[in-house]
C-alpha positions in Angstrom: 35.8 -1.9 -26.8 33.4 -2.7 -30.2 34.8 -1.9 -33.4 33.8 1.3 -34.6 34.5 0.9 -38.1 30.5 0.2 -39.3 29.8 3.8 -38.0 30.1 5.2 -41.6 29.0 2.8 -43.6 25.5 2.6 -43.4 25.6 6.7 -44.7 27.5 5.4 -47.3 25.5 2.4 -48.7 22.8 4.9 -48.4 24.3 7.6 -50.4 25.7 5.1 -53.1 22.4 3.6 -53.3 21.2 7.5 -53.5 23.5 8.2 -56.3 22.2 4.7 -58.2 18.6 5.5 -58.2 19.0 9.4 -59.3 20.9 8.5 -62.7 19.3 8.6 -65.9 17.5 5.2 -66.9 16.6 4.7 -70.4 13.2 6.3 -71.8 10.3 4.5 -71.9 6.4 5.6 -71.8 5.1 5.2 -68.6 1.2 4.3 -68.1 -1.0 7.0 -66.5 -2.0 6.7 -63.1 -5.5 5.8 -62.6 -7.0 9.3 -60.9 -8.5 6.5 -58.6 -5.8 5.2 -57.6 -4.6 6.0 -53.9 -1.0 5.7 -52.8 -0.7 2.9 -49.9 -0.6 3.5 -46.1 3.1 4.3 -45.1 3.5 0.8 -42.4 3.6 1.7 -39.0 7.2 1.8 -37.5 7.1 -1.4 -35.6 6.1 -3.2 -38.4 9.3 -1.5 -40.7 11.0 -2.6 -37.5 9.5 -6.1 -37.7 10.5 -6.6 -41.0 14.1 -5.4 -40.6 14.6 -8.0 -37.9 12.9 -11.0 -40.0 15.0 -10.0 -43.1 18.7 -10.0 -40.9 18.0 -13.3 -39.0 17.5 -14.5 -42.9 20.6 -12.8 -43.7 22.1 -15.1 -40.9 20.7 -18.1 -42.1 22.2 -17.1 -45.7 25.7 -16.8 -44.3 25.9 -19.5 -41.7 28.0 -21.8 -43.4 30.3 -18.8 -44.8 34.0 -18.2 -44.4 36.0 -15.7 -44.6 37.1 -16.5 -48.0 40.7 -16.7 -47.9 43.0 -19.7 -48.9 43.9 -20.7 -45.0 41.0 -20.5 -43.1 42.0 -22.3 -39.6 44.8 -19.1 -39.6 42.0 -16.6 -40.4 39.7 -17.4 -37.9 43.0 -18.0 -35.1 44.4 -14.3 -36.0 40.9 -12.1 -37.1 38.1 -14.2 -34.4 35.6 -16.7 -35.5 33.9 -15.4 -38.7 30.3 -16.1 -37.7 30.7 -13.1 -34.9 33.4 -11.1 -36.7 32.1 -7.6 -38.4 32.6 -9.0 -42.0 29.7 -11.4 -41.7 27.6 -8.7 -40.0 28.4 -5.8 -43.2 27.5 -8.8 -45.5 24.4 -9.4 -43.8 23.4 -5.9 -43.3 24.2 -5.5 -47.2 21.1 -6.9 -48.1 18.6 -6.4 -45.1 16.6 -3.7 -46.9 15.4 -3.5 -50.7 16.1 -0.7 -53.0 13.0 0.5 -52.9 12.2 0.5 -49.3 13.4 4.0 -48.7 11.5 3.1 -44.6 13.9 0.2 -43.7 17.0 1.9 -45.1 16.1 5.3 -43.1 15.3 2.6 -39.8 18.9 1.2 -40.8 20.5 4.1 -40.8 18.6 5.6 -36.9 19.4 2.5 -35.1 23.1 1.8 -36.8 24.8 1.9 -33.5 22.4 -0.2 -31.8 22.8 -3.0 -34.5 26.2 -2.6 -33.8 26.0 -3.2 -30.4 23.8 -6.0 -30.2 26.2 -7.7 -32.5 29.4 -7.2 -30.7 28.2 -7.6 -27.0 24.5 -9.0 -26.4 23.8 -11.4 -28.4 24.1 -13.6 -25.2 22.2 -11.8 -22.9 19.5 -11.1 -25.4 19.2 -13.3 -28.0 15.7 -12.2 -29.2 17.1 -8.9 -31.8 13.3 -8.0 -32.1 12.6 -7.8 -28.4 15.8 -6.6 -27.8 16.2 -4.0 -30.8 12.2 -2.9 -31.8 10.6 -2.8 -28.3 13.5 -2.3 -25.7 15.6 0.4 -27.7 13.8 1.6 -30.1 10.4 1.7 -28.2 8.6 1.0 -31.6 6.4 -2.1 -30.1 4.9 -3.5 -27.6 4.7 -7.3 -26.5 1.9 -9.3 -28.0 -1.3 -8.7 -26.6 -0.9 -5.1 -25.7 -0.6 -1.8 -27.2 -0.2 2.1 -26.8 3.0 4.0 -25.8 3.1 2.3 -21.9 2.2 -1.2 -23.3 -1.4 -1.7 -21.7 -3.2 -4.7 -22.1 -5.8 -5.3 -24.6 -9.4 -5.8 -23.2 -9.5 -9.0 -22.2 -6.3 -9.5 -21.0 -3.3 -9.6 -23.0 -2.8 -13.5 -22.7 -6.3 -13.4 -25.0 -6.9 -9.9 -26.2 -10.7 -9.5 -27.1 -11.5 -12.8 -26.2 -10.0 -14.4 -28.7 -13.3 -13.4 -31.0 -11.9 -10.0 -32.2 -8.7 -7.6 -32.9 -7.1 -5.4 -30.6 -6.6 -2.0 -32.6 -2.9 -1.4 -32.0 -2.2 -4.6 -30.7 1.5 -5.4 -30.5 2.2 -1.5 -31.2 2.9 1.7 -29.4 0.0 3.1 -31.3 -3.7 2.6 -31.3 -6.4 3.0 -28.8 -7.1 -0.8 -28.1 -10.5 -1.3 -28.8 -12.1 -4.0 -29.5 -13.0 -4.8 -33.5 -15.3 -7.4 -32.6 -16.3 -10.9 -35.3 -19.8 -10.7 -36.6 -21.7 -12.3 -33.8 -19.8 -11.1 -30.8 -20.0 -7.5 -29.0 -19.4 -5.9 -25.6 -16.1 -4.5 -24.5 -13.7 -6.8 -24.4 -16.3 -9.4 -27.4 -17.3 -11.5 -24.2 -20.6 -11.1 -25.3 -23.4 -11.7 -28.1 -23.7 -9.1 -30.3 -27.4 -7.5 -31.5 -29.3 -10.7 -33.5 -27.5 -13.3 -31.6 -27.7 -15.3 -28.4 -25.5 -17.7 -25.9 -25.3 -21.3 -27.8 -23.1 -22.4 -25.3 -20.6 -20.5 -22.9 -17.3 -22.0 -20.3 -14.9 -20.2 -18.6 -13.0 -20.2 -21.6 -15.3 -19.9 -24.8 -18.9 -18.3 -25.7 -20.2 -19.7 -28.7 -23.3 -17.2 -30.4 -25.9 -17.7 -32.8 -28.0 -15.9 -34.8 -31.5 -14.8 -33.9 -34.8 -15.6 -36.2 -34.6 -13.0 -38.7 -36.4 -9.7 -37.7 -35.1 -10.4 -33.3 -32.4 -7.8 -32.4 -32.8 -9.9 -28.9 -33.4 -13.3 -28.3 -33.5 -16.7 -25.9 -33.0 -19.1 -28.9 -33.3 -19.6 -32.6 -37.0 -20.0 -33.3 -39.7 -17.4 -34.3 -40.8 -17.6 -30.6 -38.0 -17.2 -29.3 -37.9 -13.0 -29.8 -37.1 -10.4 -26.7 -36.7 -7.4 -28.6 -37.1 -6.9 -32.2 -35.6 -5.0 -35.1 -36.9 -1.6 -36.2 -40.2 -1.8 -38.0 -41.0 -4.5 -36.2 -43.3 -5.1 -32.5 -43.2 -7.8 -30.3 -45.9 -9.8 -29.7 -46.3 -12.9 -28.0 -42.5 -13.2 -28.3 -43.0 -12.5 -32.0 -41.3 -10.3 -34.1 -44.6 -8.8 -36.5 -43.9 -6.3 -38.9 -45.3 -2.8 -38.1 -47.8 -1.3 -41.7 -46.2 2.2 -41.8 -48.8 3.5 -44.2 -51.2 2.8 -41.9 -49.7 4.8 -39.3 -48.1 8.1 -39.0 -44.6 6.8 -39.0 -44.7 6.9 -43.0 -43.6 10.2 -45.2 -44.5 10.5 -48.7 -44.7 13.6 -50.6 -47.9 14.7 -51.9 -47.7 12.6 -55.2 -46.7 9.7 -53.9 -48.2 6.6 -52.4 -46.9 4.4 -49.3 -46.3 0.8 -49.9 -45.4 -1.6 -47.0 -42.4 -3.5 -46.9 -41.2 -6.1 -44.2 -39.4 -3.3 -41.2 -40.4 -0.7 -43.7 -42.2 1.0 -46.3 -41.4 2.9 -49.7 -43.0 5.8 -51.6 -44.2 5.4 -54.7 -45.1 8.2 -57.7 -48.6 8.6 -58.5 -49.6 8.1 -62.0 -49.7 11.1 -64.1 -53.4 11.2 -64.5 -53.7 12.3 -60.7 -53.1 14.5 -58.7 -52.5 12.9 -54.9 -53.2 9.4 -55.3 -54.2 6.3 -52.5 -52.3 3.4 -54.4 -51.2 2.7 -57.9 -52.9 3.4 -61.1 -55.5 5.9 -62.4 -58.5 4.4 -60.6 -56.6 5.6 -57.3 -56.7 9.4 -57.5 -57.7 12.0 -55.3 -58.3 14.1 -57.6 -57.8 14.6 -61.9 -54.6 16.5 -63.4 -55.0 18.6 -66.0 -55.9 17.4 -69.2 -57.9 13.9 -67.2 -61.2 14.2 -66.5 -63.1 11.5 -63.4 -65.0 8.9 -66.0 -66.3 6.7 -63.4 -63.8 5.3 -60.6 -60.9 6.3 -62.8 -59.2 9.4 -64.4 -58.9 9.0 -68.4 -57.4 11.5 -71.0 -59.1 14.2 -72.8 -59.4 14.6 -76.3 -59.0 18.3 -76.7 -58.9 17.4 -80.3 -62.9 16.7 -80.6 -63.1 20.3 -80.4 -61.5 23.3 -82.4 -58.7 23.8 -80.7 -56.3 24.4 -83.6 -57.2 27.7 -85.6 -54.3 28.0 -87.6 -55.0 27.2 -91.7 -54.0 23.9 -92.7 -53.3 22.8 -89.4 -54.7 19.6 -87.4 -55.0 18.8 -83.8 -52.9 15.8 -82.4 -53.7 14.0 -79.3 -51.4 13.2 -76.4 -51.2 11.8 -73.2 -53.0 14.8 -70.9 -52.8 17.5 -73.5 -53.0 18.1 -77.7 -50.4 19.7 -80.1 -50.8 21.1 -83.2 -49.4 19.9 -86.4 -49.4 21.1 -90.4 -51.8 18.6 -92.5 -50.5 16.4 -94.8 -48.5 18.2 -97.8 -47.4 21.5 -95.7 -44.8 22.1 -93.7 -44.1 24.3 -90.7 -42.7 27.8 -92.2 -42.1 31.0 -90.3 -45.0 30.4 -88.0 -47.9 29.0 -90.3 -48.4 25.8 -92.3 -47.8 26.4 -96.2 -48.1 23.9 -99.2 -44.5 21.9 -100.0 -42.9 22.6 -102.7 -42.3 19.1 -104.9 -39.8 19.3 -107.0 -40.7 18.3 -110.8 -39.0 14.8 -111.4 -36.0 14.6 -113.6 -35.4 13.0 -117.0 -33.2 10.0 -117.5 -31.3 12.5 -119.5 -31.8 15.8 -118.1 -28.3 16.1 -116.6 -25.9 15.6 -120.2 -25.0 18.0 -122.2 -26.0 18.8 -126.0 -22.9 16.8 -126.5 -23.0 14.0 -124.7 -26.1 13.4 -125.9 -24.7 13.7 -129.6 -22.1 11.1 -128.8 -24.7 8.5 -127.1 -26.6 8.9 -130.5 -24.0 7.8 -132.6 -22.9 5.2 -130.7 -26.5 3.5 -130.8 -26.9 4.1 -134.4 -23.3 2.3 -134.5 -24.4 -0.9 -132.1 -27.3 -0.7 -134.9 -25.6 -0.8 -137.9 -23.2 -3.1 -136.5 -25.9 -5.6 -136.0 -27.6 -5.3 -139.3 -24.1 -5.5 -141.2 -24.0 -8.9 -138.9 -27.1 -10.2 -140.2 -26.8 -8.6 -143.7 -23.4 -10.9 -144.5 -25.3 -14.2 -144.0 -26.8 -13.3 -147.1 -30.6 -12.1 -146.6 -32.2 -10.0 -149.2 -34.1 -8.1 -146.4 -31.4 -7.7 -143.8 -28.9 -6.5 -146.4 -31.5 -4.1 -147.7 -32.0 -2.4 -144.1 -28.2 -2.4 -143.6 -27.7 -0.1 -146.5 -30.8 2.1 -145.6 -29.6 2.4 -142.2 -26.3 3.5 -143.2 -27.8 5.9 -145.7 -29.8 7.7 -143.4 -26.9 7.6 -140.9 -24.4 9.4 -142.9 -27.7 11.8 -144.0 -28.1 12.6 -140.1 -24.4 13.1 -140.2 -24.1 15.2 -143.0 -27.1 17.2 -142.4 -25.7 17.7 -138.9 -22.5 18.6 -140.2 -23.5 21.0 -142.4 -25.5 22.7 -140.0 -22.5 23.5 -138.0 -20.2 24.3 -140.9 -22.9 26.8 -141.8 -23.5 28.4 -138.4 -19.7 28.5 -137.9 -19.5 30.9 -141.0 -22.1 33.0 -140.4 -20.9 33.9 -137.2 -17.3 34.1 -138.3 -15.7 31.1 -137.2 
């Protein structure tokens, strides 16, 4: 009978590892999702399934060479069985089969727990292949290669060479999908065994079709050249075997609204806006008008602006008319300016003096300290001796203290007549 011992453990290593990822971590900032961003397709079951199996035949490559670990390993393996099939090497290896994060493989771990058990402890002979035996026999989570769906059909084509080999089987290899055909670029039909619109047989055997692409506007063709064309691309007639482009503004195929033009392009045309001198237009430009907008006038083949302003269009005093592009605006003449509805004459202001901003005695101070640059300057030139120099010096300083005395006074007397 197969140990039973391994029945509680997965639970457990589930709900320690639980317990470790629900404590506190330390704080950090964490960067914003981008609002972009979406989250990433949950895998399909057999592929979870696929990766368990992959990751526990590594584990088993890990621990082939293991022991048990004691000092006497000949008695170990004589009283507890060999340790390469005993349940110590299979917990170790189950241990690490799934990531921390891969909350899919732990929850597969923990559904098919008894099967892994199983497996391990009594078919390892029989069926050697754990992915075969464990993901598409048991579990029913995939199919052989080459087919799909819940019964295992086979892909178009057979599932030997699903598609042909010149496409994917959607599903393929799962218990999913609905195993059509997602064909190469080239290659079409139900199961790709054929040569897909713009393309023809380059060579075909029993056992490969080789396709080529058509001349450029062919959907349909016998070979590569120009000639070559059975069927061509819309916006485009056959001729000759030629593929020639079909003028939609020449025909009713074309749709443009009413100011707009058609121009041809190869397959297909495009529709153009008229200039804004006409209204309805034949091609680009003013010399293509049906007929004049507003503010145009027809001088010759073409329509041209008027100049509402060689006329008096503007009755408002001081005002003059302004020209534009299909119309005229009204604007104050120079020196007035737009006021409550009417043009009136701008008020300049009356420029400022150098000193107009200081006060009375600021400007007393800036006196006295030019007289005192002066004076300084005189009494430089006065002690080298000149006659002339000295005789300025004293006159300067004479009519300085004057100035200062006079000025003096005049506040002395001031203050005591008003009391001060």
């Amino acid at each position: 009978m197969a140990p039973r011992s391994l029945r509680g453990l997965f639970p457990a290593l589930l709900g320690g590892l639980s317990l470790f990822l629900s404590l506190p971590g330390p704080s950090r900032p964490q960067p914003s999702p981008s609002p972009q961003a979406s989250p990433p397709p949950e895998p399909h079951p057999c592929q979870t399934c696929r990766g368990l199996v992959n990751s526990f035949n590594k584990g088993l490559e890990r621990t082939i060479r293991d022991n048990f670990g004691g000092g006497n390993t000949a008695w170990e393996e004589e009283k507890l069985s060999k340790y390469k099939d005993s349940e110590t090497r299979l917990v170790e290896v189950l241990e690490g089969v799934c990531s921390k994060s891969d909350f899919e493989c732990h929850r597969l771990l923990e559904l098919s727990e008894e099967l892994m058990e199983a497996w391990w402890f009594h078919k390892q002979q029989e069926a050697p292949d754990l992915f075969q035996w464990l993901c598409s026999d048991s579990l029913k989570l995939c199919c052989p290669s080459g087919t799909f769906g819940p019964s295992c059909l086979p892909c178009p084509g057979g599932a030997e060479k699903p598609c042909g080999g010149y496409g994917l089987c959607e599903g393929e290899g799962t218990r999913g999908g609905s195993g059509r055909c997602d064909c190469q670029a080239g290659y079409g039909g139900e199961a790709c065994g054929q040569c897909g619109l713009g393309y023809f047989e380059a060579a075909r055997n029993a056992s490969h079709l080789v396709c080529s692409a058509c001349f450029g506007p062919c959907a349909r063709c016998s070979g590569p050249e120009e000639s070559h064309c059975l069927q061509c691309r819309n916006g485009w007639a056959l001729h000759h075997l030629k593929c020639i482009d079909i003028d939609e503004c020449g025909t009713e195929r074309a749709s443009c609204g009413a100011d707009q033009f058609c121009v041809n392009t190869e397959g297909s045309y495009e529709c153009r806006d008229c200039a804004k001198a006409c209204l309805g237009c034949m091609g680009a430009g003013p010399g293509r008008c049906k007929k004049c907008s507003p503010g145009y006038q027809q001088v010759g083949s073409k329509c041209l602006d008027v100049d509402e302003c060689e006329t008096e269009v503007c009755p408002g005093a001081n005002e003059q008319c302004e020209n534009t592009e299909g119309s005229y605006r009204c604007v104050c003449a120079e020196g007035y300016q737009h006021m409550e509805g009417i043009c009136v004459k701008e008020q300049v202001p009356e420029s400022a003096g150098f000193f107009s901003e200081m006060t009375e005695d600021e400007l007393v101070v800036l006196q006295q300290m030019f007289f005192g640059v002066i004076i300084c300057a005189l009494a430089t030139l006065a002690a080298k001796g000149d006659l002339v120099f000295t005789a300025i010096f004293i006159g300067a300083v004479a009519a300085m203290t004057g100035y200062w005395l006079s000025e003096r006074s005049d506040r002395v007397l001031e203050g005591f007549i008003k009391g001060r």
